[in-house]
C-alpha positions in Angstrom: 158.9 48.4 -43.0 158.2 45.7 -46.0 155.3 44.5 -43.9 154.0 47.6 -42.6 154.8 50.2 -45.1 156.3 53.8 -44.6 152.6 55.4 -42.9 151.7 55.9 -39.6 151.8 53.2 -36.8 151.9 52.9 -33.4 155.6 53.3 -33.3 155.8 56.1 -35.7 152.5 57.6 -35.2 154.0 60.5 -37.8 155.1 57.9 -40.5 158.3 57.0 -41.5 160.6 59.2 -42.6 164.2 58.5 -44.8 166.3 59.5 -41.6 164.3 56.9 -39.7 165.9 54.2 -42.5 169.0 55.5 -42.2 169.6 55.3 -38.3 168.4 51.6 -38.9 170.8 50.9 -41.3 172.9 52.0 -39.3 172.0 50.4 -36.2 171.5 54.0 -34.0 167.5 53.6 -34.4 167.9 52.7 -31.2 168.7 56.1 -29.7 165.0 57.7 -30.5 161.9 57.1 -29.5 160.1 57.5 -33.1 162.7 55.1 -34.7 164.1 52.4 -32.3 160.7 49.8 -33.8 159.3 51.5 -36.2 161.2 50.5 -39.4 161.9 46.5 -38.3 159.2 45.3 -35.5 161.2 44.4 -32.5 164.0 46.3 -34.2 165.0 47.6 -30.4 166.3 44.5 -29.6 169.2 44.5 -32.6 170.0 48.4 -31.7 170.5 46.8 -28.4 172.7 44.4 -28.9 174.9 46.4 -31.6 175.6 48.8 -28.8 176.3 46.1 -26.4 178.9 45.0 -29.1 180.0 48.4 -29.3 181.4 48.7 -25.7 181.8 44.7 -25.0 186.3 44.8 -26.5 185.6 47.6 -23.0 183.7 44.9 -20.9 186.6 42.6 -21.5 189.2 44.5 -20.3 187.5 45.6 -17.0 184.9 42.8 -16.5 187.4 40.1 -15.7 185.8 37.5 -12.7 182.9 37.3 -10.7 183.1 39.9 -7.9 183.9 42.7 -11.0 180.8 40.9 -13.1 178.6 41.5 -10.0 180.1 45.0 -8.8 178.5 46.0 -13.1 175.3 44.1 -12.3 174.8 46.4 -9.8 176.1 49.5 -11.2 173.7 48.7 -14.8 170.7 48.1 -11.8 171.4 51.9 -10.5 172.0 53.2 -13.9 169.1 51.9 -15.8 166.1 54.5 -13.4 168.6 57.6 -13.1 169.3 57.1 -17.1 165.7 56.2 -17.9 164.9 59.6 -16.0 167.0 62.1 -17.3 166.5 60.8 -21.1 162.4 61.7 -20.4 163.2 64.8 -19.2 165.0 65.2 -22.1 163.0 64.0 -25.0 159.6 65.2 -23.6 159.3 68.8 -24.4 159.3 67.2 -28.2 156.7 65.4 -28.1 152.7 66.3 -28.1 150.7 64.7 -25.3 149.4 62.5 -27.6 152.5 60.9 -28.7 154.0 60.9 -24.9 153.6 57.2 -25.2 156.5 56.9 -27.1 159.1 58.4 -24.5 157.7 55.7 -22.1 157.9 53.1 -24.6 161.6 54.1 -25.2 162.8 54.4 -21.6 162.0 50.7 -21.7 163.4 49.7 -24.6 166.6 51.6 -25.2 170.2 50.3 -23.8 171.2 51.3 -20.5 167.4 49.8 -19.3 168.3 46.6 -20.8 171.8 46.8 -19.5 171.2 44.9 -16.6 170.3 41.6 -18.4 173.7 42.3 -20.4 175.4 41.7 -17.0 173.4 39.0 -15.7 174.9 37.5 -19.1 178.5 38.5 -18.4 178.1 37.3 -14.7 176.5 33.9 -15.9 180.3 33.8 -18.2 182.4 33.8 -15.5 180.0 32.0 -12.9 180.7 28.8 -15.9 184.4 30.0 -16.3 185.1 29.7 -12.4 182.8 26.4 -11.9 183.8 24.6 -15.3 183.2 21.2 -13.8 180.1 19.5 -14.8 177.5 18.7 -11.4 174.6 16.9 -12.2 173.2 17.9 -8.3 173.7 21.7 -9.3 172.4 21.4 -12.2 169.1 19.9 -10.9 168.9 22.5 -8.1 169.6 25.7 -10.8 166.8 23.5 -12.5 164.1 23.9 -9.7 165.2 27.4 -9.1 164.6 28.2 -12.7 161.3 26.6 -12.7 160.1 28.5 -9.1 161.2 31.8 -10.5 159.6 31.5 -13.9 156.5 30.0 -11.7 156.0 33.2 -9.7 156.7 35.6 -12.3 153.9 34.7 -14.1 152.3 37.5 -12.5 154.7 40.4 -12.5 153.2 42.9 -11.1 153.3 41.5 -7.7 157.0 41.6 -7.8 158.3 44.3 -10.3 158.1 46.9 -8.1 161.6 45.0 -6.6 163.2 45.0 -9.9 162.8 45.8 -13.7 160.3 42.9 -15.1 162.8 42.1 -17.8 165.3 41.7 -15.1 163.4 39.1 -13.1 163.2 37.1 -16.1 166.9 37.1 -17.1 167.1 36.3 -13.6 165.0 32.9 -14.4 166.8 32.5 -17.5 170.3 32.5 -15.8 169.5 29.8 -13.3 168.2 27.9 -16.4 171.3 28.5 -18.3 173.4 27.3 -15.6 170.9 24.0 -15.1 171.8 23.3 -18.8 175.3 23.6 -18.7 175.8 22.1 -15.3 173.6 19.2 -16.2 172.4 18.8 -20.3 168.9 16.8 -19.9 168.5 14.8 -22.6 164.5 16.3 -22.4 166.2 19.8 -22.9 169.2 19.7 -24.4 168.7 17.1 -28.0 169.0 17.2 -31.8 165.9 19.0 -31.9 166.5 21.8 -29.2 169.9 22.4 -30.3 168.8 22.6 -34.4 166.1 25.4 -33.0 168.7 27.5 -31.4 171.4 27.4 -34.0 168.2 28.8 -36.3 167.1 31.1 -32.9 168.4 34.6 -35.1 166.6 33.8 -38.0 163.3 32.5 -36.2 163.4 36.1 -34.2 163.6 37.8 -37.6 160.9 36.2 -39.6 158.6 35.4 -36.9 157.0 38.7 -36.7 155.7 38.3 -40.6 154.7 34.6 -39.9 152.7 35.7 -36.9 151.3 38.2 -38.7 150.1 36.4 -41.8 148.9 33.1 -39.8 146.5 35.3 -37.6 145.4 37.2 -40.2 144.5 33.7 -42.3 142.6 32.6 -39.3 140.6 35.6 -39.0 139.9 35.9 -42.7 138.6 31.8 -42.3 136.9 32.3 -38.8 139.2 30.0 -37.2 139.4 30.8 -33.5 142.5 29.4 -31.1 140.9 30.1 -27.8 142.5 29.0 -24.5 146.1 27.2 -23.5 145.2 25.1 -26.1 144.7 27.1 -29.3 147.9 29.3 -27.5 149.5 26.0 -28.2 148.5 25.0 -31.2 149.3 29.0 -32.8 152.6 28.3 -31.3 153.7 25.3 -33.0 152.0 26.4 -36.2 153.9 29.6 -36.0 157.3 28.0 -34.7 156.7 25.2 -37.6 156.6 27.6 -40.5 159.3 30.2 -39.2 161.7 27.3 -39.0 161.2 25.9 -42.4 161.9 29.8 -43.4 165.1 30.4 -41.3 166.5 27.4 -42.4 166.4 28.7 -45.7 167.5 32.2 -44.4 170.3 30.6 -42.2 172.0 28.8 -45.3 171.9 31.7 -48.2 172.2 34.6 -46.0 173.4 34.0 -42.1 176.0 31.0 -42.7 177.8 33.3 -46.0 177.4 36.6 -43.4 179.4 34.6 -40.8 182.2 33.5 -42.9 182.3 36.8 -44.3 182.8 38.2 -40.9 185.5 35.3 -40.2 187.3 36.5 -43.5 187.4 39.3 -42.4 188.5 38.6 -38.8 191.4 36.9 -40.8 192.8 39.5 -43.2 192.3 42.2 -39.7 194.7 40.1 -37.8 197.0 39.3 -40.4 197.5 42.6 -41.4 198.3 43.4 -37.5 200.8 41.0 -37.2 202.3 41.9 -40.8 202.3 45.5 -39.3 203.9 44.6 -36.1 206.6 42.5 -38.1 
């Protein structure tokens, strides 16, 4: 919103309107079409995972091993088309013709067609919880795997019409996650890596402005990127500049927010055992 403003866009091709900032706040934009990106850019992804949150004290409970995390993976797989479906149906009569792209945008976006990498996430948890021993063989093998998977995805049209695109990646990213914890290459897993991913939340919230501003200060200077090179080159640059940023982020605002939250974890559980007593 700060970097867009309130008119038209793509995502809210009719503006934005006060309930639009409200649902954000919160954290139900992700339950219409004309609000789950149009106040924060790649806001889907938090109304995601705050309903993921929602139901996980659920997951818990009935998600407890392997065979249960796979019996969901499939279930979320079957759920994601038959919900997609019947949520167009639903929304379409609302929208002009014009502004249909919207409902297609949303079927892809909203929960239960994300679901499915949730799971692969819940069985990747207990795959590690069963197999806690570290197995530098595995590891290598979940390595190569990875690497073949991420290899033949590049194109993903040749195989999405087996699964969700999305899907196939978590896919890749699971057998990477497994390579890691089965096997922590020095190459992959260092001070550096490890400093980027405890600053990954706030890199993913400030990127999007970064992006924004470096393009448009190449454009305004007729600096061109092209190729795998400048693709490169942009990358760092932006990855550079949104981790000076969220380091600053992480100490005065994401560091206090978690030991808020632990406070408050604290005084909940007290209070339950203080009530129990």
């Amino acid at each position: 919103m700060l970097s867009n403003g309130l008119g038209p866009s793509t995502s809210a091709p009719n503006g934005i309107n006060n309930w639009f900032i409200a649902l954000t706040a919160l954290f139900l934009h992700g339950w219409h079409p004309e609000t789950i990106n149009s106040v924060v850019p790649g806001g889907w992804s938090i109304a995601v995972e705050m309903t993921f949150y929602l139901f996980t004290p659920y997951f818990f409970r009935k998600i407890n091993d392997t065979t249960s995390a796979l019996a969901f993976l499939f279930g979320s797989l079957i759920l994601a088309p038959i919900s997609s479906s019947l949520i167009t149906d639903f929304f379409r009569p609302y929208f002009p013709d014009t502004q249909q792209y919207l409902i297609n945008t949303f079927t892809f976006y909203w929960f239960f067609e994300q679901l499915p990498v949730f799971a692969l996430g819940i069985l990747l948890y207990h795959i590690i919880k069963k197999y806690p021993q570290k197995n530098r063989m595995a590891g290598f093998i979940f390595l190569l795997i990875s690497l073949f998977l991420f290899w033949i995805f590049l194109k993903p049209s040749k195989y999405n019409y087996l699964l969700p695109t999305h899907f196939l990646y978590g896919l890749s990213f699971v057998c990477l996650a497994l390579s890691l914890y089965f096997w922590p290459h020095i190459f992959l897993v260092n001070r550096l890596t490890t400093f980027i991913g405890r600053l990954s939340f706030s890199i993913y919230l400030v990127h999007f402005i970064v992006r924004d501003k470096v393009a448009w200060m190449f454009v305004t200077n007729g600096i061109l990127l092209p190729g795998n090179k400048g693709f490169a080159l942009a990358f760092l640059i932006i990855l550079t500049i949104s981790m000076g940023i969220s380091y600053i982020t992480y100490k005065i605002v994401e560091i206090p927010g978690i030991n808020f939250g632990g406070r408050v974890i604290k005084w909940y559980r007290q209070a339950k055992i203080q009530k129990s007593a």
